[in-house]
C-alpha positions in Angstrom: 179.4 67.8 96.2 180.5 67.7 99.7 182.7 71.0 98.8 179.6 72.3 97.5 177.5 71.6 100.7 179.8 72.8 103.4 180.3 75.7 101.3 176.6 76.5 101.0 176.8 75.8 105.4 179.3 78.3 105.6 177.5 80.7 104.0 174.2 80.4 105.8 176.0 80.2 109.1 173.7 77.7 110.1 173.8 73.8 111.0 169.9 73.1 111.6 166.3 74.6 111.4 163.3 75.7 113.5 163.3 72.0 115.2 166.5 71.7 116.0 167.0 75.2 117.8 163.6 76.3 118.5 164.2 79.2 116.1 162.6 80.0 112.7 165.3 80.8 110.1 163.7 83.0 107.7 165.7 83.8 104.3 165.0 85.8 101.4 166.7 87.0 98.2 168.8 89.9 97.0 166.3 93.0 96.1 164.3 95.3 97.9 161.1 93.5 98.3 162.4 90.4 99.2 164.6 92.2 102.2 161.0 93.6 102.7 158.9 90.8 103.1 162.0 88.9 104.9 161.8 91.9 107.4 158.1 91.4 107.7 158.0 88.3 108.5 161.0 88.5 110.8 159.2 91.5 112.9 155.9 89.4 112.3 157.4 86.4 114.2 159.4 88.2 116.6 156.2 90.0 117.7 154.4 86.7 118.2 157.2 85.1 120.5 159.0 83.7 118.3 163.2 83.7 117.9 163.8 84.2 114.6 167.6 84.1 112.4 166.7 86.2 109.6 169.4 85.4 106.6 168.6 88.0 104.0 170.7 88.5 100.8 171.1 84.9 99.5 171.0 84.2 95.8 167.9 82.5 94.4 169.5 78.9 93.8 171.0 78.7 96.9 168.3 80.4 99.3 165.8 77.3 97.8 168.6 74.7 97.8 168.9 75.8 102.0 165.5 75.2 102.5 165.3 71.7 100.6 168.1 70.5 102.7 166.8 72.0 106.1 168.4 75.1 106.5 165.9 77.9 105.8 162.6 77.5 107.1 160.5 80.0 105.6 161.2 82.7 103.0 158.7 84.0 100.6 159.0 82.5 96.8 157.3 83.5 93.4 155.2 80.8 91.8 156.6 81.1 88.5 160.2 80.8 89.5 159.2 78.1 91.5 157.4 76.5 88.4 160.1 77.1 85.5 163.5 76.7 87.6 163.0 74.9 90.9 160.5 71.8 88.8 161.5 72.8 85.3 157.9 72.9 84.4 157.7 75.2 81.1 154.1 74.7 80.3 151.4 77.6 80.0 149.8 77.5 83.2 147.1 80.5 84.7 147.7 81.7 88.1 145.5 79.3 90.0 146.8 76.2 88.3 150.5 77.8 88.6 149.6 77.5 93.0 148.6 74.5 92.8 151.2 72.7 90.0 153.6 74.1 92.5 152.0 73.4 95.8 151.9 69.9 94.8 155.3 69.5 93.2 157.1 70.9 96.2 154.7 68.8 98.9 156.4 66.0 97.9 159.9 67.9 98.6 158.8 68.8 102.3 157.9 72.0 101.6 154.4 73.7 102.1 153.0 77.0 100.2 150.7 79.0 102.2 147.9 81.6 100.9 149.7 83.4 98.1 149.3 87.0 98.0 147.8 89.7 95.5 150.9 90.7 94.6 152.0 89.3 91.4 156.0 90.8 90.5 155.8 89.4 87.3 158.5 90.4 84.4 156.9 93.2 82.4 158.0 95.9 79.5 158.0 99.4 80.4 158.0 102.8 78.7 158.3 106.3 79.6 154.2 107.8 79.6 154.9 110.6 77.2 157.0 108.3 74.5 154.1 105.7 75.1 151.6 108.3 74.7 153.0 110.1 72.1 153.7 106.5 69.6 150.0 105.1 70.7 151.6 102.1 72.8 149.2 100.7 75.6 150.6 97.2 74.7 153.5 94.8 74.1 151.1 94.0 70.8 151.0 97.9 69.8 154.8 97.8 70.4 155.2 95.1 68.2 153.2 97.2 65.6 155.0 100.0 65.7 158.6 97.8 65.0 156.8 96.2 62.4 156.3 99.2 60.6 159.9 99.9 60.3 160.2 102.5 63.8 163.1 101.4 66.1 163.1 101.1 69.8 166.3 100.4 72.2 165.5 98.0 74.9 167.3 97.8 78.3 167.7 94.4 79.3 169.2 91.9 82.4 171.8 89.5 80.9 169.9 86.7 82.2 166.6 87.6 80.7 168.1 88.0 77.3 169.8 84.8 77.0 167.2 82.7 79.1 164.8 79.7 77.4 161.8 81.7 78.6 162.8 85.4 77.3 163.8 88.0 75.4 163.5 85.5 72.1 160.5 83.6 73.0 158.6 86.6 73.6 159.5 87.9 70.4 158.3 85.2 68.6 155.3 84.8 70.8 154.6 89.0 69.6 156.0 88.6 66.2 158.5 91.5 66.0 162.8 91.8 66.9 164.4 94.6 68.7 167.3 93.5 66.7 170.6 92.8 68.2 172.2 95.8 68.1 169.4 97.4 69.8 169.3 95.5 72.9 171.1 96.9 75.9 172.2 94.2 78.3 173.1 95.7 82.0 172.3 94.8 85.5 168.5 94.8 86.2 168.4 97.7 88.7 170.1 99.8 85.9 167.3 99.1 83.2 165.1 101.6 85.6 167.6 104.5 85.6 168.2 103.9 81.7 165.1 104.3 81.1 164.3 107.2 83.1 167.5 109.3 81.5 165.9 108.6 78.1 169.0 106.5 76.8 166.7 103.6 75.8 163.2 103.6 74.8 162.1 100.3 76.3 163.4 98.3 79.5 162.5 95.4 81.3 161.0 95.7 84.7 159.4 93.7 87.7 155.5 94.9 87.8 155.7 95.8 91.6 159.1 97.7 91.5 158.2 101.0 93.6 160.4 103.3 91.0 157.3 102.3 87.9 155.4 104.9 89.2 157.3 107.0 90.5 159.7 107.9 87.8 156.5 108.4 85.4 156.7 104.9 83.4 154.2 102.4 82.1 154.2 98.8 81.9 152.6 97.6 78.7 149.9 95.2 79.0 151.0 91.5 78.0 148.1 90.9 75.4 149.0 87.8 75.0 149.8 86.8 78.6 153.2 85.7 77.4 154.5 85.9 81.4 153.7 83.5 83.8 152.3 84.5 87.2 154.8 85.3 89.6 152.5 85.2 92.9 153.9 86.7 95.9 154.0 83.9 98.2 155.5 82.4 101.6 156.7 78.8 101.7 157.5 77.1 104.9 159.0 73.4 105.3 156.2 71.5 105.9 157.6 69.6 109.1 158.4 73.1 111.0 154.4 74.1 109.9 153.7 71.2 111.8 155.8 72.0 114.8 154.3 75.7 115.0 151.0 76.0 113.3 150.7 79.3 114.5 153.5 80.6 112.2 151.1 79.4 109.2 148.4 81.5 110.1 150.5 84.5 110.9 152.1 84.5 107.6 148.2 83.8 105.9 147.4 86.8 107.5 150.2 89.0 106.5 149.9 86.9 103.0 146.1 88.6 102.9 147.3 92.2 103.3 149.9 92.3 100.3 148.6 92.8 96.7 150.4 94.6 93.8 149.8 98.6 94.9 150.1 97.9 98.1 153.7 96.4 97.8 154.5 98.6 95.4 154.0 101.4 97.5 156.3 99.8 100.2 159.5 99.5 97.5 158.8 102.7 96.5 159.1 104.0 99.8 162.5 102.2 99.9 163.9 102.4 96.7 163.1 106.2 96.2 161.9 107.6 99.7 165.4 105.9 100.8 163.2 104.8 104.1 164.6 101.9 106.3 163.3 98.3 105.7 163.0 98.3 109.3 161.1 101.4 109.8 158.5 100.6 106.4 158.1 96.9 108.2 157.5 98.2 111.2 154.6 101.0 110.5 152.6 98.5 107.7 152.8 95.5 110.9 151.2 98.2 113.1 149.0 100.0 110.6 147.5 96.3 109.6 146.8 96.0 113.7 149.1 92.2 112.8 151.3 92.8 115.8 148.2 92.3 117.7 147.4 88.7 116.4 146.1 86.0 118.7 
């Protein structure tokens, strides 16, 4: 264990948070939308007077194991993630009662969630428009038709969510249908996207506000049966550096309040395909949003 921690030290380069240095150590994970709203938050701060250590990049065990032990202060979490593999908490919950089975779980861990945001980056299935338009498929429920009735469909998968307690096999069973074995293509999750898009499957997995959904002419098929949980875009501070700086709570509120699911995925898509500079994207939504101008 002690390996473990001064391991987990090494890596974060830190030895203390916001209280003990007078500087708010913002983290976030390793995609393009959590460098984003790390980036944010970092320009947010700065803007406001604040010094900030941003540590992007951090994988999602360790980025929430940092800030239960002191060494992150703020990053911006999902609520289902939070819900399933930070508390283990595996029961059917809607959105609202998602925040606040969270909210409550982690108050007793020092840890306070803020105003979640609009944008919801849930897991979703995608197809490309024409093939979806072309075999009637608006739905993971028409999909499951369709398989049903003896057509077959590839599907591009992440290791993880094939082999994981709440994924590829639950949802089958919650749909009623089986890509079948040999039809499931397991790669890393950024490659399902490109898969798709050069036609060698007919079905991937995707996040609901990747910026490359639109732009690369897919659709995400609606989860009838609202088989994923809410994944609500939201910033989580520890509770005794809100206390410290109050001011970084509303700040945060207030970007929180700007961000729902076109508008972030506009921002990744700018990113991801426009090949446009975190830093630059951050810095033009912060001004266009007049937040660098907060009181």
């Amino acid at each position: 264990m002690y390996r473990v921690w001064v391991s987990l030290m090494f890596t974060l380069g830190l030895v203390g948070g916001a209280l003990a240095n007078s500087t708010i150590v913002v983290g976030g994970k390793k995609f393009t939308e959590q460098q984003l709203v790390a980036e944010l938050t970092t320009q947010l701060l700065r803007a406001n007077g604040y010094r900030v250590d941003k540590r992007p990049d951090l994988g999602s065990s360790i980025l929430r194991a940092a800030q239960e032990n002191g060494q992150v202060d703020v990053y911006w979490e999902y609520t289902g993630t939070a819900l399933i593999v930070h508390n283990k908490v595996n029961e059917k919950l809607d959105a609202e009662a998602a925040y606040n089975k969270v909210s409550a779980l982690d108050a007793q861990k020092g840890i306070t969630w803020l105003n979640p945001s609009g944008a919801n980056n849930t897991y979703a299935l995608a197809m490309r428009k024409e093939q979806a338009d072309k075999d009637g498929i608006a739905s993971i429920s028409d999909l499951a038709r369709n398989i049903g009735d003896g057509k077959l469909y590839t599907f591009a998968s992440n290791a993880e969510f094939f082999s994981r307690s709440d994924g590829l096999r639950p949802l089958q069973q919650t749909y009623g249908f089986e890509f079948g074995r040999k039809n499931v293509i397991r790669m890393d999750g950024g490659l399902t996207y490109q898969a798709l898009r050069d036609s060698q499957t007919n079905v991937a997995l995707v996040m609901s506000t990747d910026g490359r959904l639109s732009a690369f002419g897919f659709v995400a098929l609606k989860d009838d049966k609202g088989f994923f949980p809410s994944y609500a875009l939201t910033p989580v501070i520890r509770t005794e550096v809100l206390k410290a700086n109050p001011k970084v709570g509303r700040l945060l509120n207030a970007l929180s309040s700007t961000l729902d699911d076109a508008t972030i995925a506009a921002l990744n898509a700018r990113i991801e395909v426009g090949r446009e500079s975190i830093e630059n994207v951050s810095r033009e939504f912060l001004q266009q949003r007049q937040l660098f101008q907060m009181n």
